[in-house]
N, CA and C atoms as an extended XYZ file, in Angstrom:
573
Properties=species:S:1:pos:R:3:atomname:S:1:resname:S:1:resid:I:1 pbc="F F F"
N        -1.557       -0.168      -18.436 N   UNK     1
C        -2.745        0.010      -17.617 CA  UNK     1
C        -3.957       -0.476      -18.391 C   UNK     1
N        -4.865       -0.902      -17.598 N   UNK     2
C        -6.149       -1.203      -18.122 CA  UNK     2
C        -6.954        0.345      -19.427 C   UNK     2
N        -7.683       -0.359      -20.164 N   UNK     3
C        -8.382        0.557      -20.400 CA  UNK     3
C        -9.511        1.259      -19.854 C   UNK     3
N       -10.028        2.208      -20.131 N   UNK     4
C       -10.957        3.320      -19.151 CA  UNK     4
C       -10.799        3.931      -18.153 C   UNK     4
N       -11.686        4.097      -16.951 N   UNK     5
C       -11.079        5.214      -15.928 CA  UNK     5
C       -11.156        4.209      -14.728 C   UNK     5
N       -11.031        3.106      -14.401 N   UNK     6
C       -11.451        2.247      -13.293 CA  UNK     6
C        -9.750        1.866      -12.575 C   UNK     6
N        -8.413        2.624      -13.147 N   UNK     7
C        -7.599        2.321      -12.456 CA  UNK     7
C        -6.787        4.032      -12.798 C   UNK     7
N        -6.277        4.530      -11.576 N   UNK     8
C        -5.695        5.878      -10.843 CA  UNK     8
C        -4.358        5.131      -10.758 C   UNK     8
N        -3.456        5.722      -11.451 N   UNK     9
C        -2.355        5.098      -10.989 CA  UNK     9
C        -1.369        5.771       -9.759 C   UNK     9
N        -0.480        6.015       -8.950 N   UNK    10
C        -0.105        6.672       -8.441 CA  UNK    10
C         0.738        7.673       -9.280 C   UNK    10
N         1.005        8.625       -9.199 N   UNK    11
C         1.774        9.943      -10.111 CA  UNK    11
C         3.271        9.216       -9.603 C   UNK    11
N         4.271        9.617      -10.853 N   UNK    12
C         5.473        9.667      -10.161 CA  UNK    12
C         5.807       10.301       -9.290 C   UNK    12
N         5.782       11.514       -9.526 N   UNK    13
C         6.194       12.660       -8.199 CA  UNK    13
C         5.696       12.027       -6.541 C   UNK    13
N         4.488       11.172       -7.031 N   UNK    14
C         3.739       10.700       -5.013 CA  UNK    14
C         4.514        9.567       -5.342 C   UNK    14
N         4.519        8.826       -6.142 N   UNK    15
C         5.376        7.229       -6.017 CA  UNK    15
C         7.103        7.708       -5.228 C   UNK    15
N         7.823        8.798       -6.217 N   UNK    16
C         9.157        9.096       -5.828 CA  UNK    16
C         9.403        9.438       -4.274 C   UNK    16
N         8.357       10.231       -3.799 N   UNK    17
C         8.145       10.390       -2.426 CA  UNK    17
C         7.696        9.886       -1.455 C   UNK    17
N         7.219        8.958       -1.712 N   UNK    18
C         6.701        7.521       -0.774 CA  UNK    18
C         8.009        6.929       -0.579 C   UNK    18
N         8.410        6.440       -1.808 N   UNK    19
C         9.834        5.377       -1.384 CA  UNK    19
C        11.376        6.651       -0.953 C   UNK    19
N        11.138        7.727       -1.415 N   UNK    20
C        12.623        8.705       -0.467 CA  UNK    20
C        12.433        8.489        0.783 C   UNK    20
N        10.519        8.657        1.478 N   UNK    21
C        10.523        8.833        2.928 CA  UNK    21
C        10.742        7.376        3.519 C   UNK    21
N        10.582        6.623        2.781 N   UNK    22
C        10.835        4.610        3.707 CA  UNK    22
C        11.778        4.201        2.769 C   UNK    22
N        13.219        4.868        2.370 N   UNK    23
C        14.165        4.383        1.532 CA  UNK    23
C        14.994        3.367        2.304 C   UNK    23
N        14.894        3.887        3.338 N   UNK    24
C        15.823        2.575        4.457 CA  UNK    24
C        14.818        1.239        5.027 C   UNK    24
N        13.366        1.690        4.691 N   UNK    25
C        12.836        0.277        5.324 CA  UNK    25
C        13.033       -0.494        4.139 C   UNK    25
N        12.850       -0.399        2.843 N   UNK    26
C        12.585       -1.189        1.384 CA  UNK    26
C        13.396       -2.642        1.942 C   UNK    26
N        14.314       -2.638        1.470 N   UNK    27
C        15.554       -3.656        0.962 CA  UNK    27
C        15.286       -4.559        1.936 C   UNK    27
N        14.844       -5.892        1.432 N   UNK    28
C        14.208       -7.105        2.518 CA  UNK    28
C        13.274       -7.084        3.368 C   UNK    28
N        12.541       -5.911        3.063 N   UNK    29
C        11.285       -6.414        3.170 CA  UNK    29
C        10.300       -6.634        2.506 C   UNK    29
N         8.960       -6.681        3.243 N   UNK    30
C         7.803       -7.700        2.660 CA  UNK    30
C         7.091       -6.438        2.652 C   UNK    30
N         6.347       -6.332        1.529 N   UNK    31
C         5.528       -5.160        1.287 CA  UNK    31
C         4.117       -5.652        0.547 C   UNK    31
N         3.170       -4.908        1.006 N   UNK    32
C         1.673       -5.422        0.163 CA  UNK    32
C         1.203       -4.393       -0.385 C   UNK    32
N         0.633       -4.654       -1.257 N   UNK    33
C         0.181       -3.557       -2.678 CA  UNK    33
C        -1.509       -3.501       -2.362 C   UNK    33
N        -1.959       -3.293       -1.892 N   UNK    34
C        -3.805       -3.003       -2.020 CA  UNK    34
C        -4.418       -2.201       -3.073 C   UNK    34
N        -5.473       -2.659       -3.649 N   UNK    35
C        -5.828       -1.687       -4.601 CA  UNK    35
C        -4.489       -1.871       -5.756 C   UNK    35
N        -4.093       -2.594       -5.841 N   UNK    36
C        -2.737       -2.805       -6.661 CA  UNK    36
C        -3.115       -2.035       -8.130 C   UNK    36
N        -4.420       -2.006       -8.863 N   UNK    37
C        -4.490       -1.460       -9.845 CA  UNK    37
C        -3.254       -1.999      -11.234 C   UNK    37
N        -2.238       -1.274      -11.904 N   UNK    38
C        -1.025       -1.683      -12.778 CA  UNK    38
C         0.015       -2.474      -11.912 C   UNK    38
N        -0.081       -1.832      -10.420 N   UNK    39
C         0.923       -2.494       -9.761 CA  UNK    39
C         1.943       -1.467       -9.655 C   UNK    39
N         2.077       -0.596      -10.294 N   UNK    40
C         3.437        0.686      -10.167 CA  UNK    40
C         4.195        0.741       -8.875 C   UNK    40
N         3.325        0.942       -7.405 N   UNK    41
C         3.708        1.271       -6.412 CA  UNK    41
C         4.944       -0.226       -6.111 C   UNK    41
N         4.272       -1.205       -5.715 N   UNK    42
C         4.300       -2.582       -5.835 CA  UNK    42
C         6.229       -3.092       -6.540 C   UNK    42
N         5.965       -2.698       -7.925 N   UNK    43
C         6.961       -2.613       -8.852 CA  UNK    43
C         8.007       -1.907       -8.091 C   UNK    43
N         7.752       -0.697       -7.724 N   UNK    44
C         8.673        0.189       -7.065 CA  UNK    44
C         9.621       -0.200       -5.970 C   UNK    44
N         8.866       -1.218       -4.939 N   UNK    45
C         9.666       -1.665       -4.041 CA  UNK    45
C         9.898       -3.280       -4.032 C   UNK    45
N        10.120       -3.598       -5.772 N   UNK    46
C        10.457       -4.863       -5.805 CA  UNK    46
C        11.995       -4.135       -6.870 C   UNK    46
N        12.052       -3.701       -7.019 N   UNK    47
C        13.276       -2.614       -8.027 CA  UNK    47
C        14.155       -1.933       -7.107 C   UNK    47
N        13.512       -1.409       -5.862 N   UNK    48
C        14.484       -0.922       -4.637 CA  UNK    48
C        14.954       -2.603       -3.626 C   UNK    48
N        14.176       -3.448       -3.905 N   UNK    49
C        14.436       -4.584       -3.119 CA  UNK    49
C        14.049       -5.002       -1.842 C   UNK    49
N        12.694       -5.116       -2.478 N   UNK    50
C        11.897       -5.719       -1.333 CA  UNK    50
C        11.873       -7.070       -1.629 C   UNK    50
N        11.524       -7.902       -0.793 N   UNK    51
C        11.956       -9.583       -0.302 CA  UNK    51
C        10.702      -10.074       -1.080 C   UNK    51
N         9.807       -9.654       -0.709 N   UNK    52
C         8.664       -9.951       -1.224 CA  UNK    52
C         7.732       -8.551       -0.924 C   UNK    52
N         7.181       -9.188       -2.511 N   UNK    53
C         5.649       -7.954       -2.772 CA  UNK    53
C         4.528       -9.227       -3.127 C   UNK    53
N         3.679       -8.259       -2.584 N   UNK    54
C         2.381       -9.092       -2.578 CA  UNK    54
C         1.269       -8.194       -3.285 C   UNK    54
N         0.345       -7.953       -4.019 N   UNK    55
C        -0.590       -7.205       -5.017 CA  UNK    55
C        -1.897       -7.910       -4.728 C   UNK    55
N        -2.944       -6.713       -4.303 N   UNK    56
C        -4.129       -8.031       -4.407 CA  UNK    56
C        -5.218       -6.631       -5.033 C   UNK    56
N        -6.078       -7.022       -5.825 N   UNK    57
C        -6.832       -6.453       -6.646 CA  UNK    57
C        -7.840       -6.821       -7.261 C   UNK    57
N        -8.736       -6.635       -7.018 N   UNK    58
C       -10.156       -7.047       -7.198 CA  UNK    58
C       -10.957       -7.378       -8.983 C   UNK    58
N        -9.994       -6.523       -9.817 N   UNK    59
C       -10.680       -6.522      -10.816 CA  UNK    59
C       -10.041       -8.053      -12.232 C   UNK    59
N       -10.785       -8.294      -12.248 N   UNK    60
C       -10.125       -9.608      -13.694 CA  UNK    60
C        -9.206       -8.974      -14.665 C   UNK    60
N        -9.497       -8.038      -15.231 N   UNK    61
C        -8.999       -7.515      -16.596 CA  UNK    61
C        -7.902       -6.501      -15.331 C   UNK    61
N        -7.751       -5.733      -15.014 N   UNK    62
C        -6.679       -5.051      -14.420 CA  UNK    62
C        -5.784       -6.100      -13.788 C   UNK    62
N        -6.506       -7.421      -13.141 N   UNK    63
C        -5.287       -8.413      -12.573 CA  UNK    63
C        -4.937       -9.060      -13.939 C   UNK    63
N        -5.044       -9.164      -15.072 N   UNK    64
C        -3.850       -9.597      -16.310 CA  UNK    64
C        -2.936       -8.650      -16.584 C   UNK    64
N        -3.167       -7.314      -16.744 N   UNK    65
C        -2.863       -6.195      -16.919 CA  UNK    65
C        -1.466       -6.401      -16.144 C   UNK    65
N        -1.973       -6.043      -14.570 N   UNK    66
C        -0.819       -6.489      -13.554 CA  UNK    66
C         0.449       -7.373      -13.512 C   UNK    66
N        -0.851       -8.806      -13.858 N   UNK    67
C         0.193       -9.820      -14.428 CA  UNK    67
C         1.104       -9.623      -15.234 C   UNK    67
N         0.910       -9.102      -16.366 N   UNK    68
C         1.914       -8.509      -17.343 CA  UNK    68
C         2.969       -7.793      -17.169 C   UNK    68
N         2.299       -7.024      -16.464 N   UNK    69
C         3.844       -6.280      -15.820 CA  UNK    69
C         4.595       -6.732      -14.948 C   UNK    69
N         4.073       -7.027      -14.288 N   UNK    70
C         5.091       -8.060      -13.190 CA  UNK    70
C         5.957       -8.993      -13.819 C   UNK    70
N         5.234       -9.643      -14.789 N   UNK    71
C         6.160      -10.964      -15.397 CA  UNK    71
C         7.280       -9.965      -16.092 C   UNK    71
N         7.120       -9.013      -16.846 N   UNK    72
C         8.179       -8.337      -17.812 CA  UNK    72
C         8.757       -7.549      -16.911 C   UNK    72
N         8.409       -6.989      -15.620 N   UNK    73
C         9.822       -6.556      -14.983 CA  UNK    73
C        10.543       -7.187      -13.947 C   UNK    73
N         9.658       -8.305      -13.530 N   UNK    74
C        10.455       -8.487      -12.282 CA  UNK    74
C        10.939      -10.451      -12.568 C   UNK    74
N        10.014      -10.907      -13.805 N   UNK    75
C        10.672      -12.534      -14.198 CA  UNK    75
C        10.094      -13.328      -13.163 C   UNK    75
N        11.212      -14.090      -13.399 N   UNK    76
C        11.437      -15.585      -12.630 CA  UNK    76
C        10.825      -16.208      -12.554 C   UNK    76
N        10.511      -17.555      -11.993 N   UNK    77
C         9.670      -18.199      -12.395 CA  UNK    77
C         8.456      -18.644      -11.467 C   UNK    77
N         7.315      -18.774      -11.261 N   UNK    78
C         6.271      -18.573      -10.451 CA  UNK    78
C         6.124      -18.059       -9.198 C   UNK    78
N         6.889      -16.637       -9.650 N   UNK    79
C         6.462      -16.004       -8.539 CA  UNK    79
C         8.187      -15.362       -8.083 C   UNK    79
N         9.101      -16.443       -8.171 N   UNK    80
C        10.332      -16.188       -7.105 CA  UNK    80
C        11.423      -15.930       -8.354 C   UNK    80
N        12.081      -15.321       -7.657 N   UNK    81
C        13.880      -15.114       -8.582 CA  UNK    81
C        14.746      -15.527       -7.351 C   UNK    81
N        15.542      -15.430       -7.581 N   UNK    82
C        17.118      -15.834       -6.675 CA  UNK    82
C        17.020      -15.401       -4.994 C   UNK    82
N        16.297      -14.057       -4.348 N   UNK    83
C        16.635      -13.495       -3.200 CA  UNK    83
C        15.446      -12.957       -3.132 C   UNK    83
N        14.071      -13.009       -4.555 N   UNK    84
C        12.822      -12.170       -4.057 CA  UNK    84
C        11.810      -12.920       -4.833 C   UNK    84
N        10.665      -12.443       -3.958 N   UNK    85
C         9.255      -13.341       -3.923 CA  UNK    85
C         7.960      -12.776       -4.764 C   UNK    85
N         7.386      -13.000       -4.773 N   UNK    86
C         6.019      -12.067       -5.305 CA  UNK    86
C         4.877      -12.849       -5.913 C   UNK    86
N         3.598      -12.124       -5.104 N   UNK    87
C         2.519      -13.236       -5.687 CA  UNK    87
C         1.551      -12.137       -5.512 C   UNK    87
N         0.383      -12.616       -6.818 N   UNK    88
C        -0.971      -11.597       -6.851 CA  UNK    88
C        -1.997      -12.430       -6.490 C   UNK    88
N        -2.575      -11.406       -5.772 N   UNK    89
C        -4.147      -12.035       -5.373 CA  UNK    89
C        -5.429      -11.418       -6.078 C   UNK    89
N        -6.160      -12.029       -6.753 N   UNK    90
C        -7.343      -11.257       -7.282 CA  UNK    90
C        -8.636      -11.725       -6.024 C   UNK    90
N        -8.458      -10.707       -5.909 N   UNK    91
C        -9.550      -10.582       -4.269 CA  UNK    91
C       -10.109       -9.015       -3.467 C   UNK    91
N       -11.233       -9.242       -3.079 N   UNK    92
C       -11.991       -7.796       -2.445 CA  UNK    92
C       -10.763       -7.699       -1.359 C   UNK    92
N       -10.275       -6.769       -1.415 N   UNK    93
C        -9.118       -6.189       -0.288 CA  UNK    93
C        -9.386       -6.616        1.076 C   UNK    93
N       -10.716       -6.005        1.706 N   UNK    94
C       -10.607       -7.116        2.698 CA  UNK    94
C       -11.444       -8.105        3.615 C   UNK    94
N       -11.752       -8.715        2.205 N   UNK    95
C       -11.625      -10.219        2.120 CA  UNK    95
C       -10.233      -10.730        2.195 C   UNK    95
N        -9.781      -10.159        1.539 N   UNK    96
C        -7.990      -10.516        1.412 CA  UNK    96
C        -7.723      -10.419        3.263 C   UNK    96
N        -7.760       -9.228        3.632 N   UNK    97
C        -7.144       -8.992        5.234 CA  UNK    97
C        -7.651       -9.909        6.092 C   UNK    97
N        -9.185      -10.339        5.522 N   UNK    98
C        -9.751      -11.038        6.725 CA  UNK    98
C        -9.463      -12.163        6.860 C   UNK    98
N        -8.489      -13.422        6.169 N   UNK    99
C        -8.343      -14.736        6.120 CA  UNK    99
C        -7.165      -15.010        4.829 C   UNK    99
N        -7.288      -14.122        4.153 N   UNK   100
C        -6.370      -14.748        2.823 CA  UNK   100
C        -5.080      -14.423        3.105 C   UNK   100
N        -4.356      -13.161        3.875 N   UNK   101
C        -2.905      -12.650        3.801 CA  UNK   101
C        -1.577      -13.694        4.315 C   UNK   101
N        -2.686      -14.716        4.601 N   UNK   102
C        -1.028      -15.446        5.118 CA  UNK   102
C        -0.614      -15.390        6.982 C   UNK   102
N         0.529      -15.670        6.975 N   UNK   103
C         1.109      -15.926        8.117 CA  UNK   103
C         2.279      -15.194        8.838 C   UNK   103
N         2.918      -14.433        7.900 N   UNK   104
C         3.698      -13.631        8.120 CA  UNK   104
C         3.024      -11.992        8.133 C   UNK   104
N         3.618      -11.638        8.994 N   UNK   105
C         3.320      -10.271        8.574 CA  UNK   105
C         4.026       -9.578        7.709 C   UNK   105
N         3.579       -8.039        6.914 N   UNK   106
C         3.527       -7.075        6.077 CA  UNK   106
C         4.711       -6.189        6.852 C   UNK   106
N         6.105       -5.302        6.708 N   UNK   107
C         6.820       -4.580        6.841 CA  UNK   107
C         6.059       -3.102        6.677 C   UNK   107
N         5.648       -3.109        5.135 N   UNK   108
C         4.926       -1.998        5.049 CA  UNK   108
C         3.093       -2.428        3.781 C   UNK   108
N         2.705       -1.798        3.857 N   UNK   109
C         1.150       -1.965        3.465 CA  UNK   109
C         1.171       -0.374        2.925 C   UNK   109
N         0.514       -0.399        1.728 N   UNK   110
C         0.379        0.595        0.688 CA  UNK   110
C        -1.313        0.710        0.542 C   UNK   110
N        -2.282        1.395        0.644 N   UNK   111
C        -3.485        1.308       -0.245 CA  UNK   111
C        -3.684        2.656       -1.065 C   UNK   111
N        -4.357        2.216       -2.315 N   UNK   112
C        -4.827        3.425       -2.804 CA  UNK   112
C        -6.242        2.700       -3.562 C   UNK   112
N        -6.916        3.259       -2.522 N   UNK   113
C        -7.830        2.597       -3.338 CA  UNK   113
C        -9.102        4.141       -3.765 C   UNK   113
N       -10.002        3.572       -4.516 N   UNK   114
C       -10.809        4.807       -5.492 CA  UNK   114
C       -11.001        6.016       -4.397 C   UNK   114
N       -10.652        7.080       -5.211 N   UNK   115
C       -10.798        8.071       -4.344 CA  UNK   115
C       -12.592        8.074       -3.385 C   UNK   115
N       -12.388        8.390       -2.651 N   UNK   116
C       -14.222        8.248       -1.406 CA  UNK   116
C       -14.452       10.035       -1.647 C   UNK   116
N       -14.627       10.643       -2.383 N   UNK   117
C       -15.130       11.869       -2.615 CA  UNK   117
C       -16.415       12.218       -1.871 C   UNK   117
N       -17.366       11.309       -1.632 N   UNK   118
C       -18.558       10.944       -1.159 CA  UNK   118
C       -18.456       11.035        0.177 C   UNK   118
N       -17.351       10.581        0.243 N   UNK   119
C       -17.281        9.999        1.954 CA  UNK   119
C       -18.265        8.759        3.002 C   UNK   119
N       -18.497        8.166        1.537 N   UNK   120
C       -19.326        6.694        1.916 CA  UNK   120
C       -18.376        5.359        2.739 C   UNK   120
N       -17.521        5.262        1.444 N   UNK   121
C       -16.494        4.024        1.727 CA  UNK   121
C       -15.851        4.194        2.851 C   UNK   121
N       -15.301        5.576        3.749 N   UNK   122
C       -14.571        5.529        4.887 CA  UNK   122
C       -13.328        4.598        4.460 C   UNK   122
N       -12.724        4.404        3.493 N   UNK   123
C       -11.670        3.756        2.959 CA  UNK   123
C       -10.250        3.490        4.443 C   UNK   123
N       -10.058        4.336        4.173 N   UNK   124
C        -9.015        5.045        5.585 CA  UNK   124
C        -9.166        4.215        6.708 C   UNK   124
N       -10.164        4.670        7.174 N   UNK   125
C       -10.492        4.423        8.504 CA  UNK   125
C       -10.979        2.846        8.511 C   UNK   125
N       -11.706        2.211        7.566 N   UNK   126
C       -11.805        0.671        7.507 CA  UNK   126
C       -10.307        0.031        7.516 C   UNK   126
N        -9.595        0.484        6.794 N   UNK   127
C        -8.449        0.181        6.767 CA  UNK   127
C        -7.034       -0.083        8.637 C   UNK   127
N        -7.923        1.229        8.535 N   UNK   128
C        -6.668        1.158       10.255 CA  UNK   128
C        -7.685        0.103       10.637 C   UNK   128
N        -9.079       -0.041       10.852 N   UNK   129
C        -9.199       -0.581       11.532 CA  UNK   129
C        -8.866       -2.080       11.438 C   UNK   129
N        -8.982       -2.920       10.182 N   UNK   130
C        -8.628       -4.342        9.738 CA  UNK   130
C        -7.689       -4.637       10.072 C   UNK   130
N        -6.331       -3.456        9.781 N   UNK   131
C        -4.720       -3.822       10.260 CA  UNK   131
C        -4.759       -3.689       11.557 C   UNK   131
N        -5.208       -2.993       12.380 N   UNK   132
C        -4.685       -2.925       13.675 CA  UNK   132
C        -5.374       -4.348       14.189 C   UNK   132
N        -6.853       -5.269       13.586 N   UNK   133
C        -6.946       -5.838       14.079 CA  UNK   133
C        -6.136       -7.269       13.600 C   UNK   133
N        -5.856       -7.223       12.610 N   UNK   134
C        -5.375       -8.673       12.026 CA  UNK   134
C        -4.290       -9.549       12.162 C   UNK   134
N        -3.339       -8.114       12.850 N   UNK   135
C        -1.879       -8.757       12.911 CA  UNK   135
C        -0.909       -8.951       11.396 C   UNK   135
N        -1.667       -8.086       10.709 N   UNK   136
C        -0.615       -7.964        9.213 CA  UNK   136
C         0.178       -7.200        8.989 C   UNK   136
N         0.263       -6.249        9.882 N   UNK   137
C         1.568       -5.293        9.836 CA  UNK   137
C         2.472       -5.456       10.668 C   UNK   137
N         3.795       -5.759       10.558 N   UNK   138
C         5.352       -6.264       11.540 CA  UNK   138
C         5.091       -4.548       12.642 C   UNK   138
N         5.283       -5.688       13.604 N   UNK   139
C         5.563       -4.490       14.939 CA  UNK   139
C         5.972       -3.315       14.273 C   UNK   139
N         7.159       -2.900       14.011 N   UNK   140
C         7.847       -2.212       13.102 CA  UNK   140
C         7.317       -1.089       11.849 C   UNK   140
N         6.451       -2.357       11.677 N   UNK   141
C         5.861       -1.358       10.215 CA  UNK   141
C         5.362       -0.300        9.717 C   UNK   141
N         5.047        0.045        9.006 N   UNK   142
C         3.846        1.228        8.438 CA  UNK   142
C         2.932        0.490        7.371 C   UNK   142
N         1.730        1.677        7.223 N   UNK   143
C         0.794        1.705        6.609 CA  UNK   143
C         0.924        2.831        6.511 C   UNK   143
N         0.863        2.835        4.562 N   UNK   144
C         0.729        4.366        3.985 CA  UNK   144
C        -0.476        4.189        3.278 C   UNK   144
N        -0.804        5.386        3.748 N   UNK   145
C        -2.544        5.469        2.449 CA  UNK   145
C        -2.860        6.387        1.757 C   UNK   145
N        -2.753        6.307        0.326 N   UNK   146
C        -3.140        7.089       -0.575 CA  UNK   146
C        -4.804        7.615       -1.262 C   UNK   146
N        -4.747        9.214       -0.885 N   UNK   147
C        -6.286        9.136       -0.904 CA  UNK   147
C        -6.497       11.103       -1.328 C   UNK   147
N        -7.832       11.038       -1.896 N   UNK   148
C        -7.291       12.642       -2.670 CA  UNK   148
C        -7.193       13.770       -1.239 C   UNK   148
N        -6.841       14.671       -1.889 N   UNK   149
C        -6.190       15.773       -0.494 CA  UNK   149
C        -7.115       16.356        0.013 C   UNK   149
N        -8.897       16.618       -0.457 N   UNK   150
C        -9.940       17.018        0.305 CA  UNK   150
C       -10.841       16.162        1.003 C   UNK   150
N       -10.130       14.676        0.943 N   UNK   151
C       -10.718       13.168        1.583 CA  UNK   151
C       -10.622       14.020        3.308 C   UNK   151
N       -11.395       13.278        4.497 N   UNK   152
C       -10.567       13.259        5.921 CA  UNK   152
C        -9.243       12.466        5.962 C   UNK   152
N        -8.418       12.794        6.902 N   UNK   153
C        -7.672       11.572        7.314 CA  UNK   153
C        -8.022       11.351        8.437 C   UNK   153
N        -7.865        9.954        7.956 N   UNK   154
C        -8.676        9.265        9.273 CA  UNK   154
C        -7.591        8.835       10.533 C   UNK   154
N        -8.162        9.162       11.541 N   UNK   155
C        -7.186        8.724       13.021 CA  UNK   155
C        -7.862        7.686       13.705 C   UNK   155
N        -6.816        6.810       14.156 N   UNK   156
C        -7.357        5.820       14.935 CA  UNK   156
C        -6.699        5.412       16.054 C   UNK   156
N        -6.964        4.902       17.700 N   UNK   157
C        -6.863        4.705       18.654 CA  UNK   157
C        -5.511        3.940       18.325 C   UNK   157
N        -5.206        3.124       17.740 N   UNK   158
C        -4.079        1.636       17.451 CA  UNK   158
C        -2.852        2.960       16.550 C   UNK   158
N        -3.152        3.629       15.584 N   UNK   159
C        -1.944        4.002       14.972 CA  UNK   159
C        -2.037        5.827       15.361 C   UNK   159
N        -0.411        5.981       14.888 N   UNK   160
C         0.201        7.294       15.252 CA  UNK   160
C         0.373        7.606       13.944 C   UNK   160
N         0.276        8.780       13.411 N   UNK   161
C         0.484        9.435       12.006 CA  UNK   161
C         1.878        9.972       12.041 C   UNK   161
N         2.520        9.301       11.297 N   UNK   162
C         3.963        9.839       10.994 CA  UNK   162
C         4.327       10.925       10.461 C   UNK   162
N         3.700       11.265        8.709 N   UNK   163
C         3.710       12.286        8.148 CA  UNK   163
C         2.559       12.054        7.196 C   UNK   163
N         2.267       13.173        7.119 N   UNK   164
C         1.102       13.601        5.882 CA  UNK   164
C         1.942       14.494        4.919 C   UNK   164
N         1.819       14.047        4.068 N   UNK   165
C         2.409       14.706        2.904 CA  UNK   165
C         1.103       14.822        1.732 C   UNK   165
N         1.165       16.345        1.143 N   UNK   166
C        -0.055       16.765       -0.095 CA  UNK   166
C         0.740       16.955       -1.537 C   UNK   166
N         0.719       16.486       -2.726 N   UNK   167
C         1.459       17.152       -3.774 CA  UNK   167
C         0.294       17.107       -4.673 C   UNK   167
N        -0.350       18.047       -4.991 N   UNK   168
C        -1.002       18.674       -5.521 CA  UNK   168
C        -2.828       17.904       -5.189 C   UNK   168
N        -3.343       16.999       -5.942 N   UNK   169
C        -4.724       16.649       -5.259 CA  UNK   169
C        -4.184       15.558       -4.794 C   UNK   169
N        -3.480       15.155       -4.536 N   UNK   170
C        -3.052       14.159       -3.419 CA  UNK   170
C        -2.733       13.787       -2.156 C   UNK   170
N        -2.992       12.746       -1.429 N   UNK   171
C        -2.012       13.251        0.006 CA  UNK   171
C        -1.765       11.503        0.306 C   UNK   171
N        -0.882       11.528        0.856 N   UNK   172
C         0.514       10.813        1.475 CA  UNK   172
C         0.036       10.442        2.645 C   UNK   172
N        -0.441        9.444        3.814 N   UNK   173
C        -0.605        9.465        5.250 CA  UNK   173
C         0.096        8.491        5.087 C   UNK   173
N         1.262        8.430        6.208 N   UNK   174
C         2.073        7.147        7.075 CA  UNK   174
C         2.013        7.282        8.180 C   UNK   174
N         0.969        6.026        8.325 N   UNK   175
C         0.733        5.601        9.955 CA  UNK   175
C         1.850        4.741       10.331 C   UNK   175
N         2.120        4.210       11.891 N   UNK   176
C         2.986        3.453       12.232 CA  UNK   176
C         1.897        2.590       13.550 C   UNK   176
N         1.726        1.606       14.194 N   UNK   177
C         0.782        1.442       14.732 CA  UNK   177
C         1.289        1.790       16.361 C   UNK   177
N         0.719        2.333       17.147 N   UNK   178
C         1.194        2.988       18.392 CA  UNK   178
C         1.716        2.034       19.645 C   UNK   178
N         2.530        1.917       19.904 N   UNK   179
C         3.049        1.414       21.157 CA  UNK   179
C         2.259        1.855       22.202 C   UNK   179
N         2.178        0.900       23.261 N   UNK   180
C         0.840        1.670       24.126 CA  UNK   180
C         0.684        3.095       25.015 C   UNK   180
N         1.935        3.105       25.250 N   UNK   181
C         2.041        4.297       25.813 CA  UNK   181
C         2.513        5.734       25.101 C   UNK   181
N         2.878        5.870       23.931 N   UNK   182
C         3.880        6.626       23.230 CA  UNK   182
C         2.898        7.356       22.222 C   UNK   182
N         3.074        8.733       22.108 N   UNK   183
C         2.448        9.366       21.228 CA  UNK   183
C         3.052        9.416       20.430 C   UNK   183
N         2.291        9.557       19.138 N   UNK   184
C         3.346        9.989       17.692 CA  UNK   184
C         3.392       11.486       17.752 C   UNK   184
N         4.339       11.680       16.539 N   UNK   185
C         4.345       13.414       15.583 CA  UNK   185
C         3.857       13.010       14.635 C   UNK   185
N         3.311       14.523       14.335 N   UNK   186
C         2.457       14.400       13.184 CA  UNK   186
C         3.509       15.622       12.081 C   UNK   186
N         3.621       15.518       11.414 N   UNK   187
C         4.581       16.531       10.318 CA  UNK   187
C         3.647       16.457        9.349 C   UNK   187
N         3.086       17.915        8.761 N   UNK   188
C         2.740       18.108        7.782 CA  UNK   188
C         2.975       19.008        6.979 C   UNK   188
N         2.938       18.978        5.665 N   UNK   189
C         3.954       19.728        4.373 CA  UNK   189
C         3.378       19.731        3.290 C   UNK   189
N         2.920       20.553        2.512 N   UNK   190
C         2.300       20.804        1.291 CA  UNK   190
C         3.433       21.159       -0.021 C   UNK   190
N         2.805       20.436       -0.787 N   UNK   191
C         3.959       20.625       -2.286 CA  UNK   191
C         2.882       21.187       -3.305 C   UNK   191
């Protein structure tokens, strides 16, 4: 990890429980890292076998950092190995959503970006709103967002909340984006 306090990494205990609850989506798919920070999350579902991971992160010195790790766990050579993909973007997140993500869509989308204690950034809620408009998440997909446990969670018209999960100042939201007629469940569980 970088030095100082400008990167939160995800805890194991929230990393282990992110990938138990989407253990069956991982394997071939395409996953994006926001706020990528070390990249841990990212790492996680290129080790369970995702097709491609994508990392995009705003800062210079945390995107070498990144770089580093990526090259020493996952190899190969610019970018690809034998059956999986992976490329970093050093870019304002979304700036990234608004023109840079490409052509394919995202399976699943991860953010954790600085905790909004303030409740300025509306992190959350900018967020549903970019994906629901951009077309970067696969019909199919989710968006999980990592954000501290006295943040709001934010609801939005386009997605259904799957589960909220809290383990200790943390919390877990997996949205899925709503089919037009169909309400979601909401399950919530404190650790």
């Amino acid at each position: 990890m970088p030095r100082g306090d400008t990167v939160r990494p995800t805890q194991d205990m929230v990393r282990q429980a992110l990938f138990s609850s989407l253990a069956v989506h991982i394997p071939g798919c395409r996953f994006l890292d926001l706020f990528a920070g070390s990249g841990a999350v990212g790492l996680e579902a290129w080790s369970r076998g995702a097709a491609v991971v994508c990392w995009v992160e705003t800062e210079a010195c945390t995107v070498e950092v990144l770089l580093g790790n990526i090259k020493t766990l996952c190899g190969g050579e610019a970018g690809r190995t034998d059956d999986q993909e992976w490329r970093t973007i050093q870019s304002d997140v979304f700036r990234f959503l608004t023109g840079q993500w490409g052509s394919e869509p995202y399976d699943i989308v991860f953010a954790d970006p600085p905790y909004d204690r303030t409740k300025r950034e509306r992190w959350a809620l900018r967020l549903l709103e970019e994906l629901a408009a951009g077309g970067i998440v696969s019909r199919e997909g989710f968006f999980v967002m990592e954000q501290a446990r006295d943040e709001d969670e934010a609801v939005h018209p386009s997605w259904d909340v799957v589960t909220t999960k809290v383990y200790g100042g943390t919390r877990l939201t997996v949205y899925r984006m709503r089919p037009e007629k169909t309400a979601g469940r909401v399950h919530n569980e404190e650790r």
